[in-house]
C-alpha positions as CSV (number, residue, x, y, z in Angstrom):
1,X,0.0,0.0,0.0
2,X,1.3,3.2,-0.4
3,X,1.8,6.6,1.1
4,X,-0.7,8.5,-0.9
5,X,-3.7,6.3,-0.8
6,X,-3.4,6.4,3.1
7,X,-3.0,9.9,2.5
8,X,-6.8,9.8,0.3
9,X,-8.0,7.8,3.2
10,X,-7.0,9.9,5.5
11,X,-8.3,12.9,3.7
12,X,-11.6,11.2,3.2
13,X,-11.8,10.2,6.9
14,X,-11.4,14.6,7.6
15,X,-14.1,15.2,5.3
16,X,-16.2,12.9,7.0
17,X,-15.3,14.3,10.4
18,X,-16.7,17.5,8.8
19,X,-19.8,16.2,8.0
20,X,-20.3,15.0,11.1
21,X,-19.6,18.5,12.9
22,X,-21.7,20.1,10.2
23,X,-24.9,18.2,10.5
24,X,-24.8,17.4,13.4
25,X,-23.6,20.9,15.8
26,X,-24.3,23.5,13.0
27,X,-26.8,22.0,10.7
28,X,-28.9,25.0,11.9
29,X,-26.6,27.5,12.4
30,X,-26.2,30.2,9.7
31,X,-22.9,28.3,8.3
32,X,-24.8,24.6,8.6
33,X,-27.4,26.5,6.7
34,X,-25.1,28.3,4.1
35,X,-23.1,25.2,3.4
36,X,-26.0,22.8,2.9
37,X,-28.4,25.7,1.5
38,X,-31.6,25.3,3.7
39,X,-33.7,28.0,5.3
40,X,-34.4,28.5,8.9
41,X,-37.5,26.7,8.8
42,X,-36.0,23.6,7.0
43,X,-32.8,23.4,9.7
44,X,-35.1,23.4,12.2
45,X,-37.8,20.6,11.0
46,X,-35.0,18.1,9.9
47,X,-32.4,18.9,12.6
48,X,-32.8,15.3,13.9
49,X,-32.1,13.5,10.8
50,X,-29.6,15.7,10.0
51,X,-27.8,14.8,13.4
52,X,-28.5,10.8,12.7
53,X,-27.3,11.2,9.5
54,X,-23.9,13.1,11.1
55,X,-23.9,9.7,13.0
56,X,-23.3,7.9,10.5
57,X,-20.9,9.8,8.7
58,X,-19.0,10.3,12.1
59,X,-18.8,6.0,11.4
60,X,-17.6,5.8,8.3
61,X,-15.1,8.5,9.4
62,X,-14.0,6.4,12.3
63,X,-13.6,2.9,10.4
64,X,-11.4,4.4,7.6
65,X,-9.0,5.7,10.4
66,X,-9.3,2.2,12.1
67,X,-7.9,0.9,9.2
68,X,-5.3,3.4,8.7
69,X,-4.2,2.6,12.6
70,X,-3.8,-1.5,11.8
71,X,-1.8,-0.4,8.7
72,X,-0.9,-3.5,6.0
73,X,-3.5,-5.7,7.7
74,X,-6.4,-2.9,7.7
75,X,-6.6,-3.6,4.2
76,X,-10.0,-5.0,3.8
77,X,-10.9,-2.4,6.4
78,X,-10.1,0.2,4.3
79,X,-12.0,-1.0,1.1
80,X,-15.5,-2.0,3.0
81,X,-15.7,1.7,4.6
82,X,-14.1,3.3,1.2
83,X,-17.0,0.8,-0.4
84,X,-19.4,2.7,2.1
85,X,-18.0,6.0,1.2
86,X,-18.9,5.5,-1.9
87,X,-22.3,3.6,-1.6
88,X,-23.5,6.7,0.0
89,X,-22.1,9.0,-2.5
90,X,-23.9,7.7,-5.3
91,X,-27.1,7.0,-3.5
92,X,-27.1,10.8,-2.5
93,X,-26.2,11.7,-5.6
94,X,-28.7,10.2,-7.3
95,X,-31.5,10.8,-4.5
96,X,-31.0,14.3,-3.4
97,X,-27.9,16.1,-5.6
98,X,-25.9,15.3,-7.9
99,X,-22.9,17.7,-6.3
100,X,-23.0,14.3,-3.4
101,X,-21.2,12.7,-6.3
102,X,-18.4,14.9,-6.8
103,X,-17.9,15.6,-2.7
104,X,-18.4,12.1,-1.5
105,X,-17.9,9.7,-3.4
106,X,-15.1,10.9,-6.0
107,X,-12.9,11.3,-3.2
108,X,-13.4,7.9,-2.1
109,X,-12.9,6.2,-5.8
110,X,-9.5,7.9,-5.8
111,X,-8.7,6.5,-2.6
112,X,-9.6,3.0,-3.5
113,X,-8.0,3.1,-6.8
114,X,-4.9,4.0,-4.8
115,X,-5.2,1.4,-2.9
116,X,-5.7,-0.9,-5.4
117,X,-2.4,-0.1,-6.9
């Protein structure tokens, strides 16, 4: 395995991290709200979800930097959450916006392929 796919990993483990902070501390703050375009009104009804959903992305965060701690034998711990990654990425994409696509699960293919190296 090599340097710069634990680098992708890593980088897509941050973004999730983000996710997680954004949906689930400032989903209806005036930044949540900015970043994710919602109104008030919208933040405020879907808060929840939007917290559950920062759950999960917290997860996915957390097993791609599980297996970037077990290092060579993480490796099929690193392609089921990548696979997850990128799962989710298209079924946002194609469920709610395409632009999901392009911040979710591009990343991840790039990490994978670098792993698969």
């Amino acid at each position: 395995m090599s340097v710069a796919a634990d680098i992708a990993i890593g980088l897509v483990a941050l973004l999730h991290a983000c996710f997680l902070v954004l949906e689930m501390a400032l989903w209806d703050k005036p930044f949540g709200r900015r970043v994710f375009r919602t109104t008030a009104d919208f933040a405020a009804a879907s808060k929840q979800l939007a917290a559950n959903q920062g759950l999960y992305n917290g997860f996915l965060a957390a097993g791609l930097v599980w297996g970037l701690a077990l290092g060579e034998p993480g490796l099929d711990v690193k392609i089921f959450f990548l696979a997850c990654v990128i799962v989710a990425g298209v079924f946002g994409a194609v469920t709610v916006n395409r632009y999901i696509l392009f911040v979710q699960a591009l990343p991840a293919i790039v990490a994978l392929a670098l792993l698969l190296d």
